[in-house]
C-alpha positions in Angstrom: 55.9 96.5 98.8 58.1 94.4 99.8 59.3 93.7 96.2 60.2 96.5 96.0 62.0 96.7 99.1 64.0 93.6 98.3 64.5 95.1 94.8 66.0 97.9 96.8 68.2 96.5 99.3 69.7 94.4 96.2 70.4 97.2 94.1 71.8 99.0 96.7 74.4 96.1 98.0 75.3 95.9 94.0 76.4 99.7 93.8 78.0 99.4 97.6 80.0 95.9 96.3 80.7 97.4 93.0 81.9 101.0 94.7 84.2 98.8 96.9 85.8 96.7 94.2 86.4 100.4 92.0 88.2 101.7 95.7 89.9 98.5 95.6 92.2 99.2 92.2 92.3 103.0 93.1 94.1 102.0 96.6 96.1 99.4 95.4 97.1 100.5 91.7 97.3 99.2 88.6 99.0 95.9 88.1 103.0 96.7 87.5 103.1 93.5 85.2 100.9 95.2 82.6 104.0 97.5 82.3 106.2 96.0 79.1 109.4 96.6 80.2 112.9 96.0 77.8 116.4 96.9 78.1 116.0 98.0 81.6 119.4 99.5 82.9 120.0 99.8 86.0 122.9 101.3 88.8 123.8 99.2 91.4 125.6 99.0 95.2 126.7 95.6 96.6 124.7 93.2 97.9 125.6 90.3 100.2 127.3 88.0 98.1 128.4 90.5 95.1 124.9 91.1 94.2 123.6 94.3 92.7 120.6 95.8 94.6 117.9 98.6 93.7 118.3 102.4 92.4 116.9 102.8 88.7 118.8 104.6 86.2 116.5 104.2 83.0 114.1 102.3 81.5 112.8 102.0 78.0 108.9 101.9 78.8 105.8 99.7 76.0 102.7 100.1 76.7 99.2 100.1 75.1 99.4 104.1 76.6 103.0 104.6 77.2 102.0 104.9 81.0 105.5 105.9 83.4 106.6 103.0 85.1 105.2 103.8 88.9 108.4 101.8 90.6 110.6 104.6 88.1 111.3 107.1 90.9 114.3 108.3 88.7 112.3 109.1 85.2 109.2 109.8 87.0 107.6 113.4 85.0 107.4 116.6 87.1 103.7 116.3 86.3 103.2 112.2 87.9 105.5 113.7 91.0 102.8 116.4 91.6 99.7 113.8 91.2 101.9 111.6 93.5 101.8 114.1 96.3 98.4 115.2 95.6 97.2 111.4 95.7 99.5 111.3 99.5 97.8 114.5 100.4 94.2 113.0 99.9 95.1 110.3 102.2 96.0 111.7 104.9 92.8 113.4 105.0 90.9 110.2 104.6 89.1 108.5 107.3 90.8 105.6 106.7 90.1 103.3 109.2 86.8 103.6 108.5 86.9 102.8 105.2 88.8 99.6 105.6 86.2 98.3 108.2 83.4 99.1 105.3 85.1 97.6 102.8 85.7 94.2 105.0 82.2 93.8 105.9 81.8 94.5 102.5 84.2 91.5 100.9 82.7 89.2 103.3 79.0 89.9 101.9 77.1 87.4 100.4 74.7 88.4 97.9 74.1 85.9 95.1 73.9 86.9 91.8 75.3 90.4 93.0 78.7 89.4 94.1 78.8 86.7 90.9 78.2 90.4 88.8 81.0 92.5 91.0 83.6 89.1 90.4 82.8 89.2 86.8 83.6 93.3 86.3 86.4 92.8 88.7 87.9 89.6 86.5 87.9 91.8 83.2 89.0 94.9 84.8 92.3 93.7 86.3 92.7 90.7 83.9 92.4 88.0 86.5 93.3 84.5 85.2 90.8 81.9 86.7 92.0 79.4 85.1 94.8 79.1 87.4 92.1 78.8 90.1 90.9 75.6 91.9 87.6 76.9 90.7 87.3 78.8 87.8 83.4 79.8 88.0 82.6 83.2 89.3 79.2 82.2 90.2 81.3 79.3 92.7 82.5 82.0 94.9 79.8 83.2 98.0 81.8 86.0 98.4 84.3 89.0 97.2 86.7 87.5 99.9 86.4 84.4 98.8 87.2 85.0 94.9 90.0 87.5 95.8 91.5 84.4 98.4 90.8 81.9 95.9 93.5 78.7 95.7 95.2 77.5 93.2 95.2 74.5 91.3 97.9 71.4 91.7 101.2 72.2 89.7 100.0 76.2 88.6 103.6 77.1 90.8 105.9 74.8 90.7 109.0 75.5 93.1 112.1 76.0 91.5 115.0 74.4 92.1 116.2 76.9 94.5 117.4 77.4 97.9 114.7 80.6 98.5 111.6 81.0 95.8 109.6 83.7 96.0 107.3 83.9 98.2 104.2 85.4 96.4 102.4 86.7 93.2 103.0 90.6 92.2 106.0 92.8 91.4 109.3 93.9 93.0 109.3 96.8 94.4 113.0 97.0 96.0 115.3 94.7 97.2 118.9 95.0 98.0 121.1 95.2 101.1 120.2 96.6 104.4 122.7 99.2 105.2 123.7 99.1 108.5 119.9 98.8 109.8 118.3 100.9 107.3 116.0 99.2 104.4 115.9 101.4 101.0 112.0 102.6 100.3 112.0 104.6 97.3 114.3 107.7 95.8 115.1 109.5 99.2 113.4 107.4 101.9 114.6 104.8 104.0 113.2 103.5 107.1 114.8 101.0 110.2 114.7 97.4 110.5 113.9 98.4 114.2 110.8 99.8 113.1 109.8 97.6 110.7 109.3 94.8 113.5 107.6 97.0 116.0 110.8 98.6 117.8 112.0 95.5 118.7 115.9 96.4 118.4 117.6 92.8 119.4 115.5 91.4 116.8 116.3 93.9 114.4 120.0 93.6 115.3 120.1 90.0 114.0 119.6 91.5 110.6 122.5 94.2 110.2 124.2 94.6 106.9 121.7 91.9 105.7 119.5 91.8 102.7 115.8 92.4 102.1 112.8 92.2 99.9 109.8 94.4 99.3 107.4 92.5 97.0 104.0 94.4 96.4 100.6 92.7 95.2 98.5 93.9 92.7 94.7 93.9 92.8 94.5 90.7 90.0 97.6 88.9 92.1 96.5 85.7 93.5 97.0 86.6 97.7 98.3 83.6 99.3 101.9 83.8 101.1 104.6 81.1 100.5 107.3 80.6 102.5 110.8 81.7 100.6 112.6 78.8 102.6 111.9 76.0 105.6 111.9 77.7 109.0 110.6 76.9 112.6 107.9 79.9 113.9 109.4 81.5 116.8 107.1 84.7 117.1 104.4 86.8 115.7 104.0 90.5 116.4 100.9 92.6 115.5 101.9 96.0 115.3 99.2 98.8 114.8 99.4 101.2 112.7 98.5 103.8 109.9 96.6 102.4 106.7 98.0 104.3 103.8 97.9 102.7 100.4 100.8 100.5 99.8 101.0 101.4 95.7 104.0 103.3 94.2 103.0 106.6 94.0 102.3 106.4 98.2 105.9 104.6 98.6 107.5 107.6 96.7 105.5 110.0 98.8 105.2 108.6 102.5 108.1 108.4 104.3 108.8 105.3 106.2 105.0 104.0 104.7 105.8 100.1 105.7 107.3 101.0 109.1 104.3 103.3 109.6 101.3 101.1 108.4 99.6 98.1 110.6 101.8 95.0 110.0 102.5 91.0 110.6 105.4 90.5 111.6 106.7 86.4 111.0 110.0 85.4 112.8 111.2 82.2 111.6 114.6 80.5 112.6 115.7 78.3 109.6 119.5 76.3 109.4 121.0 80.1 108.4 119.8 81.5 111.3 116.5 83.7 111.1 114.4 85.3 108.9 111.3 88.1 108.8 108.5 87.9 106.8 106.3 91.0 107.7 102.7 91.1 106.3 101.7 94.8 105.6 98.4 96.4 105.8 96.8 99.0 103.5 93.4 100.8 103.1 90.7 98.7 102.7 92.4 95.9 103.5 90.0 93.9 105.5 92.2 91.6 107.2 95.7 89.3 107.4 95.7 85.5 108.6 98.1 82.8 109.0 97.9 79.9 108.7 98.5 78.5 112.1 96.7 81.4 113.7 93.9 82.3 111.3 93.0 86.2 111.2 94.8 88.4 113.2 93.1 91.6 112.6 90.6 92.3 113.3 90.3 92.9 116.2 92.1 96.2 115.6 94.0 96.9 118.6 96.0 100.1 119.7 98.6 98.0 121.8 101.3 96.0 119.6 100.2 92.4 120.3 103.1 89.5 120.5 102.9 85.7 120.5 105.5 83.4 121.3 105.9 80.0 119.6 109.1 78.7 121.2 107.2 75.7 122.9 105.8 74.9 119.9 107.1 73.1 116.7 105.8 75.3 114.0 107.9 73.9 110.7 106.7 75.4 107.7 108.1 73.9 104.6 109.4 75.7 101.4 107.0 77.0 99.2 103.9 75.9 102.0 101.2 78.3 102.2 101.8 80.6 105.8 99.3 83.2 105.7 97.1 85.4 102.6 95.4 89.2 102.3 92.2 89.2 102.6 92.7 92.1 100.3 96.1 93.2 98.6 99.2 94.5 99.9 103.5 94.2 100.6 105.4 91.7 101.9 108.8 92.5 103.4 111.3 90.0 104.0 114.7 90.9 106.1 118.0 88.2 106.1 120.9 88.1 107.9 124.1 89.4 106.2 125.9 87.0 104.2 122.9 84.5 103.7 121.2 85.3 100.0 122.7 85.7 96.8 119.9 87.4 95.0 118.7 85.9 91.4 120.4 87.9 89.0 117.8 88.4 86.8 115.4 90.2 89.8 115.4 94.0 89.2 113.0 97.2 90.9 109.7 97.2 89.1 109.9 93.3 87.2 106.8 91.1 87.5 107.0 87.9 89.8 105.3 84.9 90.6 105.2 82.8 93.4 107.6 79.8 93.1 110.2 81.0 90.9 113.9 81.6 92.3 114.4 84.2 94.3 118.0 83.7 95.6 120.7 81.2 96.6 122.7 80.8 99.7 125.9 82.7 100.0 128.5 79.9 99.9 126.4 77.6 98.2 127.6 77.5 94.9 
């Protein structure tokens, strides 16, 4: 009987972990990267610096299935605009809270041969590369948290030589200037600096006219945060929030979505002045850490929660890890106005990896 019972239990943690990692791509979308894009064209406003910033104007799409770009918000078909607001629709009827604290118990179960099974599906699924991993055995890994978290190895990102590298693994989503103190979202939405760090408007100030970057990461991204540049940690703000998906189809349809979710919000001060690196949540994504904090949610709180590090020295170095997802999301960086030159070759939708340039300083050369 209590084979059987055991037989039981296992078979049911399989389906539960294996349920969880299928949610997992259906939240978070399918990797942008496995879109092959050429002769992208695109419109452009002025960045800081004589830079061109976001707003697609075409795109010549290959593909195994000629999917539609999801960052295209310009050539997106009448009949992908009505999924998108059908797939928005469905969430807001979601109990998603809920979900997210299943799936985190979830990732952090450890059941043997079960999980190894899940890692494996999950591995062939997205296309995960391992071999970039510290450890590239699936049956090394205890749990779905600790695969999806995974390190690694010595030299897989080297740091160009830049003065800001990107900070993370995934795909553009936008980046540009900050207009007044309004960040660009997708085709017709925008939402404030001010809300983005938790209504905190002399911080947001700092950042008027600036520049910004929305990078978004895939389910097969590797999930550890970089810092872009060296900075000092002043402050860290948890701010609660919604937990919508963070894909493309929700950024077209939500307004304000990375205002609106749960976020992290990273002040630094660096020799330009400052910068914010803001961590955003999503369904089913279990948690967010740092590195000199370790996991800041949960706890799940419905006050905005604030911690100062001015009496401390805090000095993260360039390209040093700062933080990870314990499942994926968005990172949103904000600079001051007339600090970052963006790399000319960064466009809306182009796949990016932790390490490579992201910018140089205005002035700089």
């Amino acid at each position: 009987m209590r084979i059987f019972k055991s037989l039981g239990a296992g078979v049911a943690s399989f389906a539960a972990l294996a349920l969880f990692a299928a949610q997992l791509g259906l939240f978070q979308g399918t990797p942008p990267s496995d879109l092959g894009v050429r002769d992208g064209r695109h419109t452009r406003s002025t960045l800081p610096g004589g830079e061109s910033r976001c707003g697609v104007r075409e795109k010549e799409l290959t593909s195994a299935r000629d999917r539609a770009n999801p960052y295209n918000c310009a050539s997106t078909p009448a009949g992908s605009i009505v999924s998108d607001r059908l797939a928005v629709l469905f969430q807001y009827l979601l109990p998603k809270q809920a979900l997210t604290t299943i799936a985190g118990r979830l990732a952090e179960s450890e059941v043997g041969s079960l999980t190894t099974r899940v890692i494996r599906w999950f591995v062939k699924r997205y296309g995960v590369d391992l071999s970039e991993a510290v450890d590239s055995d699936p049956v090394s890994y205890r749990s779905f948290n600790e695969f999806f978290t995974r390190p690694l190895r010595p030299g897989a990102r080297p740091l160009a030589d830049a003065d800001f590298v990107c900070p993370v693994d995934g795909a553009i989503s936008q980046f540009g200037a900050i207009e007044r103190d309004q960040i660009f979202q997708a085709k017709g939405h925008h939402y404030s600096t001010t809300a983005l760090v938790g209504g905190d408007s002399q911080l947001a100030s700092r950042f008027d006219n600036g520049a910004f970057a929305t990078l978004y990461l895939s389910p097969r991204d590797y999930h550890r945060i970089h810092m872009p540049v060296e900075g000092r940690l002043t402050r860290m703000i948890h701010v609660p929030g919604a937990l919508f998906s963070v894909n493309p189809a929700t950024a077209r349809g939500v307004p304000g979505l990375f205002a609106r979710n749960e976020r992290v919000v990273c002040v630094f001060e660096t020799d330009f002045g400052p910068f914010v690196l803001v961590l955003v949540g999503a369904t089913i994504v279990g948690s967010m850490a740092t590195v000199w904090h370790g996991t800041v949610n949960p706890p799940r709180s419905a006050a905005l929660r604030e911690w100062s590090y001015n009496d401390q020295q805090i000095v993260l170095k360039k390209g040093e890890e700062m933080g990870r997802f314990q499942l994926g999301s968005t990172v949103v960086m904000l600079f001051p106005q007339d600090t970052l030159r963006f790399n000319p070759a960064w466009a809306p939708e182009r796949p990016i990896r932790m390490g490579e340039m992201m910018g140089s300083k205005v002035g700089g050369g």
